[in-house]
C-alpha positions as CSV (number, residue, x, y, z in Angstrom):
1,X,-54.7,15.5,-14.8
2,X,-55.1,18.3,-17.3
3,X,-51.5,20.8,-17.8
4,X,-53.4,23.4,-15.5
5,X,-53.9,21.2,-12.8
6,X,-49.9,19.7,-13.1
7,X,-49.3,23.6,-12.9
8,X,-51.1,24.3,-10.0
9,X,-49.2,21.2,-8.3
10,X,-46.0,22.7,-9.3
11,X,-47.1,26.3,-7.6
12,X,-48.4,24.6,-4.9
13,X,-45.3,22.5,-4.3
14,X,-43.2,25.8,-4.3
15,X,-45.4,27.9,-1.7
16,X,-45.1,24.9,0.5
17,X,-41.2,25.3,0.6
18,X,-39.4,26.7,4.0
19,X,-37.9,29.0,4.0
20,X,-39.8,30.1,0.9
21,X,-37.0,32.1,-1.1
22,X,-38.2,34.4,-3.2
23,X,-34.8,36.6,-3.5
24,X,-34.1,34.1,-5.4
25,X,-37.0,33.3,-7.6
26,X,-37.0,37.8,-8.2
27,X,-33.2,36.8,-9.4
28,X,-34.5,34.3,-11.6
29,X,-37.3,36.5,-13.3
30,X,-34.8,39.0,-14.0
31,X,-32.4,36.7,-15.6
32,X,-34.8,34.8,-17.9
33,X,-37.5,37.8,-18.3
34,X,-36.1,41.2,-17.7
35,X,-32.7,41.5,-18.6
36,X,-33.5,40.4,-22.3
37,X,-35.6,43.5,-22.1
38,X,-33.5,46.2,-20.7
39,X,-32.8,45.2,-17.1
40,X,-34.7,47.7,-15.3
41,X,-38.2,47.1,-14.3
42,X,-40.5,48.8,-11.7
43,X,-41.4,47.3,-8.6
44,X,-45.1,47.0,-8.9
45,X,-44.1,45.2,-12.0
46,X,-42.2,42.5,-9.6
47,X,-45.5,42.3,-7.5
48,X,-48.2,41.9,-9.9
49,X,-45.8,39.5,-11.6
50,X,-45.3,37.4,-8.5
51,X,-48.5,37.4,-6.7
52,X,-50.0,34.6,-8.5
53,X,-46.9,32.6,-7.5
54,X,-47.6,32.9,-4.1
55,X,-45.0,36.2,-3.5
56,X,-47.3,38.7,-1.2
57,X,-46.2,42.3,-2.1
58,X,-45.0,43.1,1.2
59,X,-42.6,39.8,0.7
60,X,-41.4,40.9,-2.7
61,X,-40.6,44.4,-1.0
62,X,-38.7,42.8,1.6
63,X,-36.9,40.5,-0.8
64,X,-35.8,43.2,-2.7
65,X,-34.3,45.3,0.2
66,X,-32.6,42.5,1.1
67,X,-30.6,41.7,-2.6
68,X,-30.0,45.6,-3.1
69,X,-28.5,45.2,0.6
70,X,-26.5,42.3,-0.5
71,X,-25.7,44.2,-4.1
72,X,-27.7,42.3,-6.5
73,X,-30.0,44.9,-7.2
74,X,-29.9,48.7,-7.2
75,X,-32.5,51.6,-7.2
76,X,-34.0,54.6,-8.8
77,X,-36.4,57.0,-7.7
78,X,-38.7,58.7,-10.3
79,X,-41.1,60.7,-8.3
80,X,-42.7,57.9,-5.8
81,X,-41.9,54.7,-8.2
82,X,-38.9,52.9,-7.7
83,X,-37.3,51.0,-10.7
84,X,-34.7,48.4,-9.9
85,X,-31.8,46.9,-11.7
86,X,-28.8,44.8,-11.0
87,X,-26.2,46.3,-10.1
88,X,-22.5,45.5,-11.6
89,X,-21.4,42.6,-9.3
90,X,-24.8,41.3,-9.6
91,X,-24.5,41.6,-13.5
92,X,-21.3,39.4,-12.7
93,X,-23.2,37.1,-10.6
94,X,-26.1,36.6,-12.8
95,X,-24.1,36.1,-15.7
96,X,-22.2,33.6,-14.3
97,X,-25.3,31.7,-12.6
98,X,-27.3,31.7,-15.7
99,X,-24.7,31.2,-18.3
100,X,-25.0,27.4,-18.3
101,X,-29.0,27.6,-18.1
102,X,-29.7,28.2,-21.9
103,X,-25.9,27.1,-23.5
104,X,-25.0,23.7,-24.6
105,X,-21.1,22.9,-24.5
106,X,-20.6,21.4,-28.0
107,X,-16.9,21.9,-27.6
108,X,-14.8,18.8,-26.8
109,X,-12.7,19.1,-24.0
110,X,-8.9,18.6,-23.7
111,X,-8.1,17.5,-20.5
112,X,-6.8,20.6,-18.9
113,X,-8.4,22.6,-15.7
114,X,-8.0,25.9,-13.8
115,X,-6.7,25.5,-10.7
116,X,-7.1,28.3,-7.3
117,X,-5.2,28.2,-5.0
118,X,-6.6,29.6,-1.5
119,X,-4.1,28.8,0.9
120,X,-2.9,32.4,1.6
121,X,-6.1,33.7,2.6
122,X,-7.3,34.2,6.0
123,X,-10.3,32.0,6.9
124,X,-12.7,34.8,6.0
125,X,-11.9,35.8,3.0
126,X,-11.2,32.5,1.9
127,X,-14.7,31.4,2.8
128,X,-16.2,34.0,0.3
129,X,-14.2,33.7,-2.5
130,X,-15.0,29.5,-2.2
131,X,-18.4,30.2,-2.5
132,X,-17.8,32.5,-5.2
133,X,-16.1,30.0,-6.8
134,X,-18.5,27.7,-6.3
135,X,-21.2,29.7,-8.0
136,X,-18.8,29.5,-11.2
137,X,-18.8,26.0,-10.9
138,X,-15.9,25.0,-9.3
139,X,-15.4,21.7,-7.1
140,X,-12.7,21.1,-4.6
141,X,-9.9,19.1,-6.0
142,X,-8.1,19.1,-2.3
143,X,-8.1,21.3,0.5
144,X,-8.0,24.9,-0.5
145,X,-7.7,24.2,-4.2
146,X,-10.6,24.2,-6.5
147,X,-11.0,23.7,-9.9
148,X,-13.0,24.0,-12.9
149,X,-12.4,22.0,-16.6
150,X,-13.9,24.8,-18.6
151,X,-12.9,28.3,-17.2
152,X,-9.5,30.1,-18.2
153,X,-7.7,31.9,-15.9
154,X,-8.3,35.2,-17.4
155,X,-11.9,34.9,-16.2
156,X,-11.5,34.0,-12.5
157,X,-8.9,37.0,-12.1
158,X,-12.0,40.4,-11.9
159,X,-13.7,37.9,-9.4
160,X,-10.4,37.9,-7.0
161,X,-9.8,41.6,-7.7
162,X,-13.5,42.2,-6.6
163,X,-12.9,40.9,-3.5
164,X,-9.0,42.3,-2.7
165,X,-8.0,38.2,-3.2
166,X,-5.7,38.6,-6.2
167,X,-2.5,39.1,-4.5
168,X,-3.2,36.0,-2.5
169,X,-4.5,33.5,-4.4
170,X,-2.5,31.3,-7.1
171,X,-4.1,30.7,-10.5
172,X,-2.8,28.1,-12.6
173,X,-4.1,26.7,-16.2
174,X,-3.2,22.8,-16.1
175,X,-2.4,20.6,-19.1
176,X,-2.9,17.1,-19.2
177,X,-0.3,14.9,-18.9
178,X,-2.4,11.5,-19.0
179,X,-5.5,10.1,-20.2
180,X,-8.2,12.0,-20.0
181,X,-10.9,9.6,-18.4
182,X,-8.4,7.4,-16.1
183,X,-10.1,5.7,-12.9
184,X,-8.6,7.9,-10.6
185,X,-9.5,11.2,-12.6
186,X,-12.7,9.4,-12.5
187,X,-13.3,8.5,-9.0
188,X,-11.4,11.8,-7.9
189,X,-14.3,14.5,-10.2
190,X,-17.0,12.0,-8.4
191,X,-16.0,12.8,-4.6
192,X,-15.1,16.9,-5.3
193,X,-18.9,17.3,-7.4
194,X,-20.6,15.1,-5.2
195,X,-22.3,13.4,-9.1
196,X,-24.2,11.3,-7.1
197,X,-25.8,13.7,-5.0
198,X,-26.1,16.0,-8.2
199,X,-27.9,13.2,-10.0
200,X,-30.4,12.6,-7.3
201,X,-31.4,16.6,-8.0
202,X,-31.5,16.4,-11.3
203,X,-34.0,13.3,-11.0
204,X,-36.2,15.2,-8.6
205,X,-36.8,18.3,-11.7
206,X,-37.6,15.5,-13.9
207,X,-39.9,13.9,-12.2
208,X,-41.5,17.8,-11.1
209,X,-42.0,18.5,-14.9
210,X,-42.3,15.9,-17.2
211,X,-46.0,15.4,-15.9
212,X,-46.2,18.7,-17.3
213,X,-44.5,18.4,-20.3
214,X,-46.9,15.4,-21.5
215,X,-49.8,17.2,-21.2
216,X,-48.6,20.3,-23.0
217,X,-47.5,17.7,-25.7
218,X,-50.4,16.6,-25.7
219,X,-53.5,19.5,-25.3
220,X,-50.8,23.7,-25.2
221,X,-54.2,25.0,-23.5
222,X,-52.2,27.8,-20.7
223,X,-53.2,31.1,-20.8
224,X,-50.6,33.6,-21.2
225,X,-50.1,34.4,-17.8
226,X,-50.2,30.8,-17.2
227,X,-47.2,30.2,-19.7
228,X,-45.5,32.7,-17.6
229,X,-45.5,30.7,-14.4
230,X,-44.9,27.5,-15.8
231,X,-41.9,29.2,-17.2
232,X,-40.5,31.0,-14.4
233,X,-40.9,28.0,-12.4
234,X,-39.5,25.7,-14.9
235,X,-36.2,28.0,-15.0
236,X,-36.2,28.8,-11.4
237,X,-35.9,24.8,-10.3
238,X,-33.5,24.2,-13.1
239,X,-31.2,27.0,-12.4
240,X,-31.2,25.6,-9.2
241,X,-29.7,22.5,-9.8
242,X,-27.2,23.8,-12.1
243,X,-26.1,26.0,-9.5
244,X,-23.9,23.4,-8.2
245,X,-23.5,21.7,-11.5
246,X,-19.8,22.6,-13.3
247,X,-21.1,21.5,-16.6
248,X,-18.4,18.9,-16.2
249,X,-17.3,17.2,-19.5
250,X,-18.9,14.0,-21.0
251,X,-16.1,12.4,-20.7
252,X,-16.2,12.2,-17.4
253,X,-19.6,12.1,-16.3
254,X,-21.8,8.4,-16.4
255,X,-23.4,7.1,-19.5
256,X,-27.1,7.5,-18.2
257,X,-26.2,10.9,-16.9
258,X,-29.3,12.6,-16.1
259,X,-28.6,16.5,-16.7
260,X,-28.9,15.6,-20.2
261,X,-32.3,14.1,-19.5
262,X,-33.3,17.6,-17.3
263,X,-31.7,19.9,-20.4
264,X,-33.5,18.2,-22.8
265,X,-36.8,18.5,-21.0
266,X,-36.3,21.6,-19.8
267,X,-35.5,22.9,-23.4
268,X,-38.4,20.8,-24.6
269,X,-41.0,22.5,-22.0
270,X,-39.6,25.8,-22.7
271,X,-39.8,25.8,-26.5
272,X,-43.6,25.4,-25.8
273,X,-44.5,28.3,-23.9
274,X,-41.7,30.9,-24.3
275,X,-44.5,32.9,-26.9
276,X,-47.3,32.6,-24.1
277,X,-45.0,33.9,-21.8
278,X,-43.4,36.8,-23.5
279,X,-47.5,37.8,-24.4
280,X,-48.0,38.2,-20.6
281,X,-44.8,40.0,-20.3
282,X,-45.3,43.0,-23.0
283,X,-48.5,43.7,-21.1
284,X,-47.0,43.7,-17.6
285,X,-43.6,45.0,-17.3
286,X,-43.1,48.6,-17.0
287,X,-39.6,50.9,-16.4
288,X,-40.0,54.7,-15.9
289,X,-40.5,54.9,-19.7
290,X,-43.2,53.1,-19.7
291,X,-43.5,49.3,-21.1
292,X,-40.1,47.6,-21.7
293,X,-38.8,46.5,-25.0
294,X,-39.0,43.4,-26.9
295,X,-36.6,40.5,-25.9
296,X,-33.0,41.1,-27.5
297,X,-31.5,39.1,-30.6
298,X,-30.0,36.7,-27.9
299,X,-32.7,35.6,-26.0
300,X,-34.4,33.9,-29.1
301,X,-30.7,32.0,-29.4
302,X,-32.2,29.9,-26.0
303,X,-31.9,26.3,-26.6
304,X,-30.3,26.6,-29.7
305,X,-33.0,28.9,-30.9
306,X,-36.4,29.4,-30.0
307,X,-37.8,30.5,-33.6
């Protein structure tokens, strides 16, 4: 099956999802696409963008009320265009859902974790900031304590201020005090990230894209706008696996772990159509100023560097 028919299968197999959530497939084009050039992008950019995914214009206006609602995005009017960017929680939020989607963690942990304590919250407020937390990566260690092996304290404290939780919530920076990789450290990291359920996931994007990462090895024959796609969707079902994916350290994950499997191909995939892509993009992306800029100095850092 040639690489436009495997990409045809993979938009296929994405306008067939229900609900079909393309909120969050808009947050994904402005993480890997727009914010390297600016952040701000008109909306009929969004549509043309989007429509050969599937995303009817009517849809992608809906979608967008809805995330400026929910204070992803915000608006501006020039004359009877509107031109959208995120706004400073959903800078916060986006940085922290796509920080692990082009960074490798080549540092070696040492044992210790942040701990949150959400005890002192009322059942609301508590329910947020979990989620919150969850989004950075956290798993629950117990009831009402989470934890993450990579974070520092001083970066979960502007996410509890955000939401009026500081006062009430206990932060702590643990040391170890045993070995790093003992059974019940082990066994304990399984149950609170689910790794088996997280696994299964990460097989599923494998097996979505590594049909189409053989052919492109084989014949790179997409059109730009093609590369586009391919890309988006690529980063769109990685992203959302690593949503729920704390990056946790080797040490404690399973020898055949397969996020290193999914990075690698996902990198891999990447690599080959980024320059397609970005092609497609200079000619369709517009702010009131007319077409957006080049990608910044970090986005060709993707991967370990695109170039």
């Amino acid at each position: 099956m040639p690489e436009k028919n495997q990409l045809d299968l993979l938009i296929h197999n994405f306008q067939q999802k229900r609900p079909l959530r393309a909120g969050s497939l808009i947050i994904t084009l402005y993480g890997d696409a727009i914010v390297p050039r600016g952040g701000t992008v008109w909306l009929g950019s969004l549509m043309a963008l989007l429509e050969p995914i599937g995303i009817s214009e009517r849809l992608v206006r809906t979608s967008v009320f809805r995330l400026t609602k929910e204070s992803w995005l915000q608006a501006e009017k020039v004359g009877r265009c509107s031109y959208y960017s995120l706004t400073g929680p959903g800078l916060r939020r986006f940085e922290q859902a796509f920080k692990q989607v082009y960074n490798d963690h080549n540092e070696q942990w040492k044992g210790g974790w942040c701990l949150v304590f959400l005890s002192q919250l009322d059942n609301g407020k508590r329910r947020i900031v979990k989620e919150e937390l969850e989004w950075m990566g956290f798993g629950s260690l117990a009831p009402n304590v989470m934890a993450h092996p990579w974070l520092e304290r001083a970066e979960v404290l502007p996410l509890l201020q955000e939401h009026d939780a500081l006062d009430d919530t206990i932060v702590m920076q643990s040391e170890p005090q045993e070995l790093l990789t003992s059974r019940a450290l082990r066994l304990q990291v399984k149950e609170s990230w689910n790794i088996e359920h997280l696994a299964s996931k990460y097989t599923k994007f494998i097996n979505q894209f590594r049909p189409l990462w053989q052919e492109l090895a084989a014949d790179n024959s997409l059109t730009p706008e093609e590369c586009f796609i391919a890309r988006t969707l690529l980063i769109h079902e990685y992203r959302k696996v690593l949503l729920r994916d704390p990056q946790l350290p080797d040490e404690l994950l399973p020898g055949d772990w397969e996020g290193r499997s999914a990075r690698q191909l996902c990198r891999n995939i990447y690599r080959l159509i980024y320059e397609g892509a970005e092609r497609w993009l200079d000619q369709n992306l517009e702010n009131a100023s007319g077409p957006l800029a080049s990608p910044n100095a970090s986005f060709f850092q993707r991967f370990g560097g695109l170039k």
